[in-house]
C-alpha positions in Angstrom: 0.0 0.0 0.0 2.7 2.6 0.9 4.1 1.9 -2.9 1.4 3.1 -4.3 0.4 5.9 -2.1 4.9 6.8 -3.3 4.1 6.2 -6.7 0.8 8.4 -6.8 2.9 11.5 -4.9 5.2 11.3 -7.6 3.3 10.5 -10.1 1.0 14.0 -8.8 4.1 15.7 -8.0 5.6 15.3 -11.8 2.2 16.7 -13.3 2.4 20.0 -11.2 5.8 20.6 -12.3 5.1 20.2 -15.4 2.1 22.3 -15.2 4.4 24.9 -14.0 6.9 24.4 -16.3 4.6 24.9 -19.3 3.2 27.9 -17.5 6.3 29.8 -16.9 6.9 28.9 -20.8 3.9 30.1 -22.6 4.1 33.6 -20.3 7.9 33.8 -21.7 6.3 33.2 -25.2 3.9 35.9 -24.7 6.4 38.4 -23.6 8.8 37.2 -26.0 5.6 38.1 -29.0 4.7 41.1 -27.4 7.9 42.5 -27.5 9.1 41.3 -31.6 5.2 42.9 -32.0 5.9 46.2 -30.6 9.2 46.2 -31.8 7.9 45.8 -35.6 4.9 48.5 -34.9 7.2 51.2 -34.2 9.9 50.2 -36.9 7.5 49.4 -40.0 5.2 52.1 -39.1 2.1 50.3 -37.9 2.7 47.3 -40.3 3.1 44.2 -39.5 3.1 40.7 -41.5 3.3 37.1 -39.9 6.1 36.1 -41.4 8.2 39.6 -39.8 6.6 38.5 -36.2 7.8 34.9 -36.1 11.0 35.6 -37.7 11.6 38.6 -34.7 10.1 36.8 -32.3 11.7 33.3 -33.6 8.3 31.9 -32.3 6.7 28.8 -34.2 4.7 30.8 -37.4 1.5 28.8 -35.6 2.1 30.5 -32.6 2.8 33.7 -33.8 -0.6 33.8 -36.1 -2.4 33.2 -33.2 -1.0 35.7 -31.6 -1.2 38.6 -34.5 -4.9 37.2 -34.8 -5.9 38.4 -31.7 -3.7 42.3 -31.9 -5.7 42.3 -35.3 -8.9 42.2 -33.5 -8.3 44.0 -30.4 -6.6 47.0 -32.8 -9.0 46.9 -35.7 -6.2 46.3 -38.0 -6.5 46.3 -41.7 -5.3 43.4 -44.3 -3.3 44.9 -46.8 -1.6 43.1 -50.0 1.4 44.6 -51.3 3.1 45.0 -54.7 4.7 41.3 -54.7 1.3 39.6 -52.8 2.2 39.7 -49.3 -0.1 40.2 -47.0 0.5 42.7 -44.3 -1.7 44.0 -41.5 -2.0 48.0 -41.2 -2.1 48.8 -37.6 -3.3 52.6 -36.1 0.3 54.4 -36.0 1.2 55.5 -32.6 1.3 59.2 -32.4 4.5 59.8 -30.6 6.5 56.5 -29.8 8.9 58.2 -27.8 6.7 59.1 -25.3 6.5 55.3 -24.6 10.1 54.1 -24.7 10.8 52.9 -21.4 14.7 54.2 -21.4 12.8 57.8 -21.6 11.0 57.0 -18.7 13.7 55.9 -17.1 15.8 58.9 -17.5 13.2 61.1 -16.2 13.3 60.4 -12.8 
């Protein structure tokens, strides 16, 4: 009996480490998309195709789609096709990005 009661508190123990595990991972993803997402706003002037957000977030193109999926909705963006047929999302443009660099911030107090 005491086996099994060993084997089921390991067993139980194993799951919530890995539950943790894959939690701390998908929160690194996120920050890691967020970031490559911002990053790309502010370079290419509010546009933004998949293939630019996986590559600078060298996330899974999967991933990343679900990801730009959802800033498309929440920001209203606009599909756009360019010149050679690659499709692009237009994004609002942020009206001073300065404003919301964090080294700014920094410096000011």
């Amino acid at each position: 009996m005491a086996i099994l009661e060993i084997a089921f508190v390991i067993g139980l123990s194993s799951l919530v480490g890995l539950y943790v595990l894959n939690t701390i991972q998908n929160g690194q993803r996120q920050r890691q998309l967020q970031n490559a997402f911002y990053q790309l706003l502010e370079k290419q002037n509010g546009e933004v195709s998949l293939i630019q957000l996986a590559a600078a977030a060298r996330m899974d193109a999967l991933v990343a789609q679900r990801f730009l999926q959802q800033q498309v909705q929440i920001f209203s963006a606009m599909p756009e096709v360019d010149a050679e047929g690659n499709t692009f999302y237009r994004f609002p443009k942020l009206q001073n990005p300065e404003m919301f660099s964090i080294d700014k911030r920094q410096d000011e107090w």
